[in-house]
PDB file as gemmi writes it, atoms N, CA and C in Angstrom:
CRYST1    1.000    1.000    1.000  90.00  90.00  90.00 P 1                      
ATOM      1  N   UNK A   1       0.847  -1.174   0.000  1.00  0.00           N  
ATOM      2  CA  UNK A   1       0.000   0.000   0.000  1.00  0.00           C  
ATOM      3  C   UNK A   1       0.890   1.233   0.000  1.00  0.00           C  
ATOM      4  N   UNK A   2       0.757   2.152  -1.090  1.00  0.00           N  
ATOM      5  CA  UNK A   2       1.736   2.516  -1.339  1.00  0.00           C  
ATOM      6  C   UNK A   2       1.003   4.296  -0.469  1.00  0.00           C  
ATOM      7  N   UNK A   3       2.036   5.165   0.473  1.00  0.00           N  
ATOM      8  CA  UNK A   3       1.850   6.048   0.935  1.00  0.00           C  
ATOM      9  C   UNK A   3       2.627   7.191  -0.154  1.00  0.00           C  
ATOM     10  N   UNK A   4       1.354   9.010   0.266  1.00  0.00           N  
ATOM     11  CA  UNK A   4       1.688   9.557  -0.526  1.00  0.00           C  
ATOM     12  C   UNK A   4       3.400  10.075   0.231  1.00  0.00           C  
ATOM     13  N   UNK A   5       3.956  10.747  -0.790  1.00  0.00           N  
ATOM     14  CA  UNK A   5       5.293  11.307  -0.423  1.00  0.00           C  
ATOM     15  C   UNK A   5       5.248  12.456   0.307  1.00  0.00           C  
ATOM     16  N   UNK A   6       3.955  13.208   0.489  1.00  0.00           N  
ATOM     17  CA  UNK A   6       3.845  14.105   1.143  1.00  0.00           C  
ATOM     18  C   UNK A   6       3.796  13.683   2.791  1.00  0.00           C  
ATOM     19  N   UNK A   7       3.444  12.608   3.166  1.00  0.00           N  
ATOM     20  CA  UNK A   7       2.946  12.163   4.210  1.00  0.00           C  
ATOM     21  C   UNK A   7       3.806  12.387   5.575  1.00  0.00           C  
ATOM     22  N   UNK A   8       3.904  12.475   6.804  1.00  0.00           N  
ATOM     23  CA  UNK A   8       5.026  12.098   7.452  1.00  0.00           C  
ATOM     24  C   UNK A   8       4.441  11.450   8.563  1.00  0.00           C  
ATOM     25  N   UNK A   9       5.768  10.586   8.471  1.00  0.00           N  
ATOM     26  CA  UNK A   9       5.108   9.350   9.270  1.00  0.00           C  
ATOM     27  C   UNK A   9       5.817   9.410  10.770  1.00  0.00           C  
ATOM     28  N   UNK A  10       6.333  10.400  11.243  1.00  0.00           N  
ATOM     29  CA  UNK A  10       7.374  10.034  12.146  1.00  0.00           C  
ATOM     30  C   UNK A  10       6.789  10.705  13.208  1.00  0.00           C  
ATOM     31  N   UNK A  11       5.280  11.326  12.870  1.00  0.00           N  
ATOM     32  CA  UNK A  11       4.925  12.410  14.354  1.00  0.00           C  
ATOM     33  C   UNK A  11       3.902  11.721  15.267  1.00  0.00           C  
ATOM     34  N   UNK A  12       3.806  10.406  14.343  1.00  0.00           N  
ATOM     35  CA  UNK A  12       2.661   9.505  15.010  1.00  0.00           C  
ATOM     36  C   UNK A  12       3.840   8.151  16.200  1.00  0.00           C  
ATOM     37  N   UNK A  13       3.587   8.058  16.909  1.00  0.00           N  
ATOM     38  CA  UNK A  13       3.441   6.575  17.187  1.00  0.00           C  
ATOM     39  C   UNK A  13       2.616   5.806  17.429  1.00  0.00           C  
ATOM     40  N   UNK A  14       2.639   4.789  17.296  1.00  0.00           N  
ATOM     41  CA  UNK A  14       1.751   3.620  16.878  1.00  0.00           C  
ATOM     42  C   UNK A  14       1.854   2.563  18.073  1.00  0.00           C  
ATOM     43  N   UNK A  15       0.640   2.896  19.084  1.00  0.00           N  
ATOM     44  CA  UNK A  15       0.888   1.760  20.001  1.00  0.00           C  
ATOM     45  C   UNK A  15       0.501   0.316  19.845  1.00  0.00           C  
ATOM     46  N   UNK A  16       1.528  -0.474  20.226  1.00  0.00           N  
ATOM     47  CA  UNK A  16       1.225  -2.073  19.972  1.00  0.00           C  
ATOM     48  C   UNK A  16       1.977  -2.394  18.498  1.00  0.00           C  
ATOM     49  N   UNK A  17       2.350  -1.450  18.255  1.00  0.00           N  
ATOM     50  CA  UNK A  17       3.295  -1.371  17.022  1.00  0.00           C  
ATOM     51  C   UNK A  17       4.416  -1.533  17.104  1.00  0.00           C  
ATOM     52  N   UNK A  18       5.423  -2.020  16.297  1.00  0.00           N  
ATOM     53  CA  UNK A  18       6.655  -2.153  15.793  1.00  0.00           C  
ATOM     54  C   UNK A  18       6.976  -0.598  14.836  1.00  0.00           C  
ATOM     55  N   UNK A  19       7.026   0.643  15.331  1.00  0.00           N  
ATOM     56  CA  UNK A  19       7.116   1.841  14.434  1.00  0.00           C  
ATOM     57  C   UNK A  19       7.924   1.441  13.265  1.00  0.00           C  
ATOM     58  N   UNK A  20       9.185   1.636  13.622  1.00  0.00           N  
ATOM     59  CA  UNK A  20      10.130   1.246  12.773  1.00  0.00           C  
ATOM     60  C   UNK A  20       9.696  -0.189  11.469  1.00  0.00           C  
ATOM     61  N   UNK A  21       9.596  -0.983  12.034  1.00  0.00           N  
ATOM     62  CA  UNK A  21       8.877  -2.020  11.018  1.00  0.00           C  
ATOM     63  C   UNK A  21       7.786  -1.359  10.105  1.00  0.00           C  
ATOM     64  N   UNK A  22       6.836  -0.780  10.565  1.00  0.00           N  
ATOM     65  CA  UNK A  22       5.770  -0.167  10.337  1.00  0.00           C  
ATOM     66  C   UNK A  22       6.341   1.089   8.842  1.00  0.00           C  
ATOM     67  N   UNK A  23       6.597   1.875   9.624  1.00  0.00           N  
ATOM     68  CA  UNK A  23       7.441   2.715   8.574  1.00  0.00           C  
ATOM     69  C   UNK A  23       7.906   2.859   7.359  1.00  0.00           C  
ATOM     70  N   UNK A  24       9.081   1.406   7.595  1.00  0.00           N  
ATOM     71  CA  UNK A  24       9.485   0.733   6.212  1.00  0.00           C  
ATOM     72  C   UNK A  24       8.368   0.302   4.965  1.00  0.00           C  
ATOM     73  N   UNK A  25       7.743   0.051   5.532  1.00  0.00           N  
ATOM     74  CA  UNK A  25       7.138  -0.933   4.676  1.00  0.00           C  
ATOM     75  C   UNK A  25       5.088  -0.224   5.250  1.00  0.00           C  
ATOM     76  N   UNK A  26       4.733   0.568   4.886  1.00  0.00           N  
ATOM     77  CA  UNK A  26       3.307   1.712   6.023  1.00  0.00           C  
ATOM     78  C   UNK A  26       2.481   0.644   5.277  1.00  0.00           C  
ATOM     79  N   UNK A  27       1.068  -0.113   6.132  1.00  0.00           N  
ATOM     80  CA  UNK A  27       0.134  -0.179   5.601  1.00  0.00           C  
ATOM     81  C   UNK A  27      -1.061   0.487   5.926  1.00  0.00           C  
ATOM     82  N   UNK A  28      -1.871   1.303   4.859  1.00  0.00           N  
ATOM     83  CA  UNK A  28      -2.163   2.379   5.062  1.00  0.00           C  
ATOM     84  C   UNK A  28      -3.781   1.963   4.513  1.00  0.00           C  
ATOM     85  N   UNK A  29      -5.028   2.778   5.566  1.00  0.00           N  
ATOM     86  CA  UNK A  29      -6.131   2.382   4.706  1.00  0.00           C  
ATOM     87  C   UNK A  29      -7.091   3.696   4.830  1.00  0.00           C  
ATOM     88  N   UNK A  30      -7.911   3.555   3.809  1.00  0.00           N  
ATOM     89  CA  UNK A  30      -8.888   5.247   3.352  1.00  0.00           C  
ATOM     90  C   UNK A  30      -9.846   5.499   3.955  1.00  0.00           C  
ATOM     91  N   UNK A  31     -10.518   4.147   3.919  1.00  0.00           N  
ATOM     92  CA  UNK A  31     -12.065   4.409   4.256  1.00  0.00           C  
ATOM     93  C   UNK A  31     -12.603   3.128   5.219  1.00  0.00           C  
ATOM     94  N   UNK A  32     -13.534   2.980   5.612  1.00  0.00           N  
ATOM     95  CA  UNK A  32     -14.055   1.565   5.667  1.00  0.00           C  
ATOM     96  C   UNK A  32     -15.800   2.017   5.356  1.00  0.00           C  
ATOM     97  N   UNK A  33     -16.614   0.614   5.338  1.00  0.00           N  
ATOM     98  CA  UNK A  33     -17.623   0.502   5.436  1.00  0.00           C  
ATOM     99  C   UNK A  33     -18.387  -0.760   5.633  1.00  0.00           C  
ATOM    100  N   UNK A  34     -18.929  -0.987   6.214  1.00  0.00           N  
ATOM    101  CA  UNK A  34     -19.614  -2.693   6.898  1.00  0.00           C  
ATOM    102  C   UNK A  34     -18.478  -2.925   7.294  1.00  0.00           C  
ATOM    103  N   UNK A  35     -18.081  -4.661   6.642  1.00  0.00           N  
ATOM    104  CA  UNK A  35     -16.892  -4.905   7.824  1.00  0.00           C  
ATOM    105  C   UNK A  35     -15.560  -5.053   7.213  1.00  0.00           C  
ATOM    106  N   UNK A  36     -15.442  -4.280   6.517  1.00  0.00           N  
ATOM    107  CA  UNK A  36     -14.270  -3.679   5.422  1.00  0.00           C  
ATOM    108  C   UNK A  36     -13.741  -2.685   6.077  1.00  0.00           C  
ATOM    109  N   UNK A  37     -12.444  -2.701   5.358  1.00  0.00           N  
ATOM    110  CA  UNK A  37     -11.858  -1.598   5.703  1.00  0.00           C  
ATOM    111  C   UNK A  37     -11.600  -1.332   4.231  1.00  0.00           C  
ATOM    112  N   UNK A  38     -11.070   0.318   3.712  1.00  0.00           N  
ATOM    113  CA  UNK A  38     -10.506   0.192   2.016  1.00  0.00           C  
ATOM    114  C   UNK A  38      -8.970   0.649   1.782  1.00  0.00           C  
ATOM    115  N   UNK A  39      -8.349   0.232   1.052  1.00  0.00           N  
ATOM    116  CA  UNK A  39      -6.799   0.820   1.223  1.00  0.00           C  
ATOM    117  C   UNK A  39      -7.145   1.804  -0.041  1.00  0.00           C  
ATOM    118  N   UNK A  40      -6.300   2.707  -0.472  1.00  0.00           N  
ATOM    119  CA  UNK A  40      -6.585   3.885  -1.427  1.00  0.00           C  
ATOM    120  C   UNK A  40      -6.604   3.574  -3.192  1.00  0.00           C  
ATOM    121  N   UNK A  41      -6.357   2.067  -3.041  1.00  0.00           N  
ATOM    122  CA  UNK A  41      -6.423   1.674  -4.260  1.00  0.00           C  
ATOM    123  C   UNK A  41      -7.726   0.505  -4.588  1.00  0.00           C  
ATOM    124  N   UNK A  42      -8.382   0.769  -3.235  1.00  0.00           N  
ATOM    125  CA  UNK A  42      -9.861  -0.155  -3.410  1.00  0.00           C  
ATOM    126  C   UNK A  42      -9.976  -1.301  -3.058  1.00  0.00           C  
ATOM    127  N   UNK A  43      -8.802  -2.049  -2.563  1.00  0.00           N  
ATOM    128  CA  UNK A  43      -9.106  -3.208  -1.968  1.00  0.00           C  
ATOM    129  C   UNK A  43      -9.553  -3.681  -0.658  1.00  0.00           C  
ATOM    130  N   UNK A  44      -9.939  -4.536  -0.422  1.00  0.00           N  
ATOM    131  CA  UNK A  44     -10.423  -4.437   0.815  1.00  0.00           C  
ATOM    132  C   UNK A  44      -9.893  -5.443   1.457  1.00  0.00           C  
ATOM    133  N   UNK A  45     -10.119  -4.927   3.134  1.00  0.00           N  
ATOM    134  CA  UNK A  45      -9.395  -5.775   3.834  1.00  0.00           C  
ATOM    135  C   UNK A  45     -10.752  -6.231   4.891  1.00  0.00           C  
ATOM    136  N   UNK A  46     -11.149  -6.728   5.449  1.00  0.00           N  
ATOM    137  CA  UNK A  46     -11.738  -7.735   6.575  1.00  0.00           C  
ATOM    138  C   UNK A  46     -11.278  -7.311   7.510  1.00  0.00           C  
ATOM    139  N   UNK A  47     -12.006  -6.430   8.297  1.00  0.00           N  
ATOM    140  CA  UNK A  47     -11.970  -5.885   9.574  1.00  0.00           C  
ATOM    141  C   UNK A  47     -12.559  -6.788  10.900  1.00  0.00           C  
ATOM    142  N   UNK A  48     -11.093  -8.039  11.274  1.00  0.00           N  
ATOM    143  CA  UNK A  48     -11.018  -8.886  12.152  1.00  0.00           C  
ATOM    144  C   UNK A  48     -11.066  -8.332  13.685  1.00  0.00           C  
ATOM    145  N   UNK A  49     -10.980  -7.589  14.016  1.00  0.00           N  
ATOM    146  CA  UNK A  49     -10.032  -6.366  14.863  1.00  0.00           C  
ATOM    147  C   UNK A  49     -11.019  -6.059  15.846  1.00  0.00           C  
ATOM    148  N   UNK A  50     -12.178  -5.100  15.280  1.00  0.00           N  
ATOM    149  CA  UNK A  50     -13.010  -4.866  15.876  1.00  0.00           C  
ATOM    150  C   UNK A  50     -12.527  -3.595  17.042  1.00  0.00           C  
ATOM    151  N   UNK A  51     -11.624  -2.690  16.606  1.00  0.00           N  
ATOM    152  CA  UNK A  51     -10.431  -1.478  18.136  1.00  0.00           C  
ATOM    153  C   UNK A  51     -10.612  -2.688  18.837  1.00  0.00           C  
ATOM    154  N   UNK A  52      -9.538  -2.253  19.353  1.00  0.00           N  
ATOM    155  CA  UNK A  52      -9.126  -2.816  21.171  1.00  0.00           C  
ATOM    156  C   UNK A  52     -10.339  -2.335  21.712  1.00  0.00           C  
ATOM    157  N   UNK A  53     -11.000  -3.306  22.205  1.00  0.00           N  
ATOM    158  CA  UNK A  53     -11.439  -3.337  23.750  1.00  0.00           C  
ATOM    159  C   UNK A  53     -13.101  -3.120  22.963  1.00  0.00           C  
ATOM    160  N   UNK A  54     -13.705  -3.322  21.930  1.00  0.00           N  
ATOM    161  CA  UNK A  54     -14.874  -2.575  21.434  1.00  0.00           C  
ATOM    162  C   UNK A  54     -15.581  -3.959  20.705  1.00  0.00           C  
ATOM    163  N   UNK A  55     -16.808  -3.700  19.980  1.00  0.00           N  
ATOM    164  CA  UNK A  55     -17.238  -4.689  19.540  1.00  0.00           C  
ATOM    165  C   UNK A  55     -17.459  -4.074  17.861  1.00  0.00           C  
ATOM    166  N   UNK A  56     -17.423  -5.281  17.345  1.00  0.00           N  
ATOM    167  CA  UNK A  56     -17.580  -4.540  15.760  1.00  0.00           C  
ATOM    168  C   UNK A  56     -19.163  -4.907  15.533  1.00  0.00           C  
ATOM    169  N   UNK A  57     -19.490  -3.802  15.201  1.00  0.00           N  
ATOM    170  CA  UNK A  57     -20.892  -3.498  14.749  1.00  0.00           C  
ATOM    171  C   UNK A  57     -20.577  -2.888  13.473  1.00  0.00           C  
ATOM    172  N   UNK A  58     -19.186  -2.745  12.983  1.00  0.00           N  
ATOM    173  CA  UNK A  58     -19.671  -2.422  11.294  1.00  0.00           C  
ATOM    174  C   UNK A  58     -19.237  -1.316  10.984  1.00  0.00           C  
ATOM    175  N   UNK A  59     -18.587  -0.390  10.040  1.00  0.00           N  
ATOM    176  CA  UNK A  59     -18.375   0.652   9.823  1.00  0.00           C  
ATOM    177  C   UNK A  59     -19.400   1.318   8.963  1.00  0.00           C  
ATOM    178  N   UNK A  60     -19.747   2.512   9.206  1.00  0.00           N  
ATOM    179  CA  UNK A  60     -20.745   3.413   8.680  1.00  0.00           C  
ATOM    180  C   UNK A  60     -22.107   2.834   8.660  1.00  0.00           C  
ATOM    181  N   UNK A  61     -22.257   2.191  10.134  1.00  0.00           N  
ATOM    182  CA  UNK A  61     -23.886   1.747   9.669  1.00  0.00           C  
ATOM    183  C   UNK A  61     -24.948   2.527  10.319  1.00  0.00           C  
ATOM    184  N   UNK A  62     -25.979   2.716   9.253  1.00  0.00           N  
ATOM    185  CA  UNK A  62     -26.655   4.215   9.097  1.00  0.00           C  
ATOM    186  C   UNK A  62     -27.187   4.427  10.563  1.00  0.00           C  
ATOM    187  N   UNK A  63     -27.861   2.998  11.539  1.00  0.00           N  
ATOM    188  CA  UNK A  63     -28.348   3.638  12.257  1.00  0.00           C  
ATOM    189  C   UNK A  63     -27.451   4.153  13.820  1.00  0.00           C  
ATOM    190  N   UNK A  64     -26.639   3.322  13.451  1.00  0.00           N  
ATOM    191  CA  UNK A  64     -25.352   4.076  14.623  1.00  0.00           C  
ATOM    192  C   UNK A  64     -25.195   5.486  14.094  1.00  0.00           C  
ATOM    193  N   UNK A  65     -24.745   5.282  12.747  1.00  0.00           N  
ATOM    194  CA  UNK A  65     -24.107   7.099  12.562  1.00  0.00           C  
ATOM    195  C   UNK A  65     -25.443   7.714  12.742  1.00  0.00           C  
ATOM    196  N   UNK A  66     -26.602   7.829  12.871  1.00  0.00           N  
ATOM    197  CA  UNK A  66     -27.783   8.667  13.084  1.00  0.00           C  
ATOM    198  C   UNK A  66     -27.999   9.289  14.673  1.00  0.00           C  
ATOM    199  N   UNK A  67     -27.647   7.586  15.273  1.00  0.00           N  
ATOM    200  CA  UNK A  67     -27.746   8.348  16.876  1.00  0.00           C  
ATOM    201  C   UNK A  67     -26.513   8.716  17.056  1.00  0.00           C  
ATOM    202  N   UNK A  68     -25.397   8.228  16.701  1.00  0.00           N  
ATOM    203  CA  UNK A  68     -24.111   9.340  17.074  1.00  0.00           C  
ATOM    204  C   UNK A  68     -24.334  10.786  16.747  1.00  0.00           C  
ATOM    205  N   UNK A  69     -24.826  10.996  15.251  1.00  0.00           N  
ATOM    206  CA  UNK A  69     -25.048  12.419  15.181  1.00  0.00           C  
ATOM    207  C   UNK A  69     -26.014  13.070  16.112  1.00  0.00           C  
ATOM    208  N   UNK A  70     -27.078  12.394  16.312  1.00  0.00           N  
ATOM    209  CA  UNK A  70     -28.338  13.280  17.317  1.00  0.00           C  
ATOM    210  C   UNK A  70     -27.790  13.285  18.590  1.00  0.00           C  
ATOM    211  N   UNK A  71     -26.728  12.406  19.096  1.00  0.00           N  
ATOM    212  CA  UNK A  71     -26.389  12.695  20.448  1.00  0.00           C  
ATOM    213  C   UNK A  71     -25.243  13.914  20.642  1.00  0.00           C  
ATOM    214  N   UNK A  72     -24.459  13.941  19.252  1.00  0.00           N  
ATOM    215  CA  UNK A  72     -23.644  14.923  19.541  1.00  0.00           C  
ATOM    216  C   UNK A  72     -24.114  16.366  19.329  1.00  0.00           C  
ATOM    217  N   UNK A  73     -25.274  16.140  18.323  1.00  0.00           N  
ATOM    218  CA  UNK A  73     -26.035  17.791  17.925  1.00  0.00           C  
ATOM    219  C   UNK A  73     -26.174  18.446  19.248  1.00  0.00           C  
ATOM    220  N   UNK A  74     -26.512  17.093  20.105  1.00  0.00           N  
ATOM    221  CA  UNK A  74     -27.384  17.761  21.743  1.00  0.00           C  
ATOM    222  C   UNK A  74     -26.160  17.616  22.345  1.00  0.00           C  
ATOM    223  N   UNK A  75     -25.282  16.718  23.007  1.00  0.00           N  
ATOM    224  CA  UNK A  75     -24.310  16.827  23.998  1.00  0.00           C  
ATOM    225  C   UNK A  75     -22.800  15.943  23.523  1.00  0.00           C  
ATOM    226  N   UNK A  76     -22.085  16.688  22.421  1.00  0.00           N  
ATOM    227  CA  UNK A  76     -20.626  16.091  22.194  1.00  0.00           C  
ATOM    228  C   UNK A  76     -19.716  15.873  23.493  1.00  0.00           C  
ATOM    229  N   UNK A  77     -19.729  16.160  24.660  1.00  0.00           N  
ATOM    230  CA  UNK A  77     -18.790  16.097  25.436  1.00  0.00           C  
ATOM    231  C   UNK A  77     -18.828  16.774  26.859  1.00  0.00           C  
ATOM    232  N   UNK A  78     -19.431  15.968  27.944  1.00  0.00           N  
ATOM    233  CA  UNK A  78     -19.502  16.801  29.519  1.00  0.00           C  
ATOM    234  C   UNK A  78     -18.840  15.757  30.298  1.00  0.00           C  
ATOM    235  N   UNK A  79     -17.446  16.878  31.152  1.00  0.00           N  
ATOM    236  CA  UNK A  79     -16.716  16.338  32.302  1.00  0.00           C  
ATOM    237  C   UNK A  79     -17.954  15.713  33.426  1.00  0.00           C  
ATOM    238  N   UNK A  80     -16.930  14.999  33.747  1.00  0.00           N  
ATOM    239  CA  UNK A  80     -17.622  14.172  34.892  1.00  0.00           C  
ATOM    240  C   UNK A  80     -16.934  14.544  36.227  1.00  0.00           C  
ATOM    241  N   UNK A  81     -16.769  15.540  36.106  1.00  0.00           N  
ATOM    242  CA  UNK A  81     -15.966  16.637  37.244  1.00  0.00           C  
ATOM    243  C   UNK A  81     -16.885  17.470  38.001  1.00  0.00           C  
ATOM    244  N   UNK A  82     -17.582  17.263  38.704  1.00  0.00           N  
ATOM    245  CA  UNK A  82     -18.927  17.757  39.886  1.00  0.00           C  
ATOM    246  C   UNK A  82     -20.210  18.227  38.764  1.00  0.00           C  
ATOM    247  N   UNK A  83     -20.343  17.635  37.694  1.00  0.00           N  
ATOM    248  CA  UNK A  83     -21.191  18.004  36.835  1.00  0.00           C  
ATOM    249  C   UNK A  83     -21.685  16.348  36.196  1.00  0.00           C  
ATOM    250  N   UNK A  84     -22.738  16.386  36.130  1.00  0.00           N  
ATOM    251  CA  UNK A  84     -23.436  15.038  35.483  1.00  0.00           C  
ATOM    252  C   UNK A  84     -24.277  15.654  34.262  1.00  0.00           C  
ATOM    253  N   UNK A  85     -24.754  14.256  33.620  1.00  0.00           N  
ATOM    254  CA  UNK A  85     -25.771  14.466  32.350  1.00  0.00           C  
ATOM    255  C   UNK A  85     -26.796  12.763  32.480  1.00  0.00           C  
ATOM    256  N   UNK A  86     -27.944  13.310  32.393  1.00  0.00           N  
ATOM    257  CA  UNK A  86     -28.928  12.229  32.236  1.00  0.00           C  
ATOM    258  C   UNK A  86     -28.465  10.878  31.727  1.00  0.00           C  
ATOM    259  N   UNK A  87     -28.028  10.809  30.503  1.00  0.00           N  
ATOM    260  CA  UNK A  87     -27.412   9.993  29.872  1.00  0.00           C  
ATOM    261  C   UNK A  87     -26.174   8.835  30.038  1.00  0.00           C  
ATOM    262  N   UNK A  88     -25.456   9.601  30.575  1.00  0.00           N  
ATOM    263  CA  UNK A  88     -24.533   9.208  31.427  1.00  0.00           C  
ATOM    264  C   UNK A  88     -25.006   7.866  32.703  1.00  0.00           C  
ATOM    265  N   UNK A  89     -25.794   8.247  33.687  1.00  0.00           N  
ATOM    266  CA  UNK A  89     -26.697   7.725  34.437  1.00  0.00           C  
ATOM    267  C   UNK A  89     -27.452   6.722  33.964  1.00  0.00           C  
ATOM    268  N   UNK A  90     -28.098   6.994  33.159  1.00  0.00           N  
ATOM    269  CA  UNK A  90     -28.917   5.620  31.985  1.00  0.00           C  
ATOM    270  C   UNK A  90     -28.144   4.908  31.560  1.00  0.00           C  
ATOM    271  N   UNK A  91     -27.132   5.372  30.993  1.00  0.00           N  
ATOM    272  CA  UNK A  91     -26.150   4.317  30.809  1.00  0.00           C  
ATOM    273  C   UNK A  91     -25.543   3.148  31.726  1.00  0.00           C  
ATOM    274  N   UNK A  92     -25.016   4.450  32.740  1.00  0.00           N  
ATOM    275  CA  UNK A  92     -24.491   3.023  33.901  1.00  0.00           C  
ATOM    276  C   UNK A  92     -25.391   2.356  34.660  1.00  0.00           C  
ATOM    277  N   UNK A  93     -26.712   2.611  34.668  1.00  0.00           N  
ATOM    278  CA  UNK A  93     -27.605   1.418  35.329  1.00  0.00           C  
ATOM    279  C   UNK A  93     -28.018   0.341  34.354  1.00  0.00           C  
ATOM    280  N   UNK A  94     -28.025   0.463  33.071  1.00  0.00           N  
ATOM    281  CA  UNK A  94     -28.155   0.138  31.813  1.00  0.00           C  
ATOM    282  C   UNK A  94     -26.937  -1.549  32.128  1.00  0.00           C  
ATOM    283  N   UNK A  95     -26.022  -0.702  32.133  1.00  0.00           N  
ATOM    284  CA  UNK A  95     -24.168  -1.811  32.189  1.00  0.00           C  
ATOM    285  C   UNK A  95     -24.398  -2.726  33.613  1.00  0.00           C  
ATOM    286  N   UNK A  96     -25.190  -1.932  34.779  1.00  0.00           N  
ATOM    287  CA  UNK A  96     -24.639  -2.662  36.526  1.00  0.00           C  
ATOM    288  C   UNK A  96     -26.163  -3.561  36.099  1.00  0.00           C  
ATOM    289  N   UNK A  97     -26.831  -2.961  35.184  1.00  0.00           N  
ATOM    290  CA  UNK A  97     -28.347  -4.497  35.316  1.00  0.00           C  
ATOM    291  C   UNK A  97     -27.688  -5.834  34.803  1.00  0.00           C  
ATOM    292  N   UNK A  98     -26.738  -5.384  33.405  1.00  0.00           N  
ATOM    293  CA  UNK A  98     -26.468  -6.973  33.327  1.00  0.00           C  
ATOM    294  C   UNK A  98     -25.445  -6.935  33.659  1.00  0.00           C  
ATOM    295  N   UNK A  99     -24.217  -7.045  34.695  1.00  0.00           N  
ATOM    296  CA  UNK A  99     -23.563  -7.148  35.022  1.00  0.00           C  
ATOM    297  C   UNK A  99     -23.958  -8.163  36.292  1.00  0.00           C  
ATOM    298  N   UNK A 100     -22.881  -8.792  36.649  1.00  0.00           N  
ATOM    299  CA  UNK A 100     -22.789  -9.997  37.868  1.00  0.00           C  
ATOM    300  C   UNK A 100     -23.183  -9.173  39.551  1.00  0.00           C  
ATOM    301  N   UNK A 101     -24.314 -10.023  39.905  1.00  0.00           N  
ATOM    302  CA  UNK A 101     -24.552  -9.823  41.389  1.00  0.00           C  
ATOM    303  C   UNK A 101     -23.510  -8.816  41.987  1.00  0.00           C  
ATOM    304  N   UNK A 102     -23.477  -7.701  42.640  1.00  0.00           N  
ATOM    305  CA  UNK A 102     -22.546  -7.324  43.481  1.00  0.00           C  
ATOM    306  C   UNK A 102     -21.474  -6.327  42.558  1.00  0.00           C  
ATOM    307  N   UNK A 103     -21.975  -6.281  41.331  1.00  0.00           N  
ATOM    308  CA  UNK A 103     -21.399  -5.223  40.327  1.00  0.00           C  
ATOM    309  C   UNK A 103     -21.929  -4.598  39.881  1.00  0.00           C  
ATOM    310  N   UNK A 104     -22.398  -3.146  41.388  1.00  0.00           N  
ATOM    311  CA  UNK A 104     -23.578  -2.185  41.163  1.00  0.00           C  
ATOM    312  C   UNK A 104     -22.966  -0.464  41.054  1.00  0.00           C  
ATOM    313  N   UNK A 105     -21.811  -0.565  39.807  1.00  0.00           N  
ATOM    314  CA  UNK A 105     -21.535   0.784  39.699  1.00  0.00           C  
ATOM    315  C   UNK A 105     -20.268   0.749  38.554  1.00  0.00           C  
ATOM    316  N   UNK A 106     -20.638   1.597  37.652  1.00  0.00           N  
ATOM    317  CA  UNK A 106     -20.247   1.785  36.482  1.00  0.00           C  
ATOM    318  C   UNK A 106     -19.484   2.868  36.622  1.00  0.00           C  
ATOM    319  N   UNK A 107     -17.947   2.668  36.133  1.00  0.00           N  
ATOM    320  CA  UNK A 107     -16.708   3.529  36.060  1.00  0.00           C  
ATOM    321  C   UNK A 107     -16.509   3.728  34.493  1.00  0.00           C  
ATOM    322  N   UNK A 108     -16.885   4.656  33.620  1.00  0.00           N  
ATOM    323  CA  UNK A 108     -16.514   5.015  32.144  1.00  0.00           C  
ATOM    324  C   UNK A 108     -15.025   5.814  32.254  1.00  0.00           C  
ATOM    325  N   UNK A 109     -14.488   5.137  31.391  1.00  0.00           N  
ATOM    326  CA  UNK A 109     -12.726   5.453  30.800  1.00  0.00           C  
ATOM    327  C   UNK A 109     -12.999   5.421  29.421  1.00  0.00           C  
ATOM    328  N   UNK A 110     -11.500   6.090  28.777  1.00  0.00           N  
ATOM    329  CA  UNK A 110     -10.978   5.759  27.361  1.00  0.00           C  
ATOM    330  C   UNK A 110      -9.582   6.012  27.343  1.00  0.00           C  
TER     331      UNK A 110                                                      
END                                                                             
């Protein structure tokens, strides 16, 4: 997969990566959609992967990107620093219902 010459590759690192390996030889991809990914010359690759730690539900599928957009129109981003949001709350009783006996409180990270 061939990268443009404009590119620079040296301001990123790449965790879980071999940089240097990486570098030599960049594999590089454009787009994805369902469970594809696309490299810039159209081929596709099989998105096994799913990010670390996430579940694959698919790239660009309409009704995720719909509520991602309506949730961010209304609330892209509130600290959890002496300030709450409804949502937030629904969520973690949402996670401690099916969660195991005695696992009654939801800690969100990234």
């Amino acid at each position: 997969m061939s990268v443009s010459g404009d590119l620079n590759l040296n301001a990123f690192w790449m965790p879980f990566t071999s940089n240097r390996s990486f570098k030599k030889n960049p594999r590089m991809i454009e787009r994805a959609q369902g469970m594809y990914y696309y490299t810039s010359d159209d081929r596709e690759i099989l998105d096994g992967i799913a990010g670390l730690w996430c579940c694959n539900a698919g790239h660009g599928n309409p009704h995720i990107v719909e509520a991602v957009q309506k949730q961010v129109a209304r609330l892209d981003y509130a600290t959890a620093f002496n300030l709450g949001h409804s949502k937030v709350f629904e969520l973690a009783e949402r996670v401690t219902d099916l969660a195991p006996e005695g696992m009654d409180h939801a800690f969100f990270v990234n």
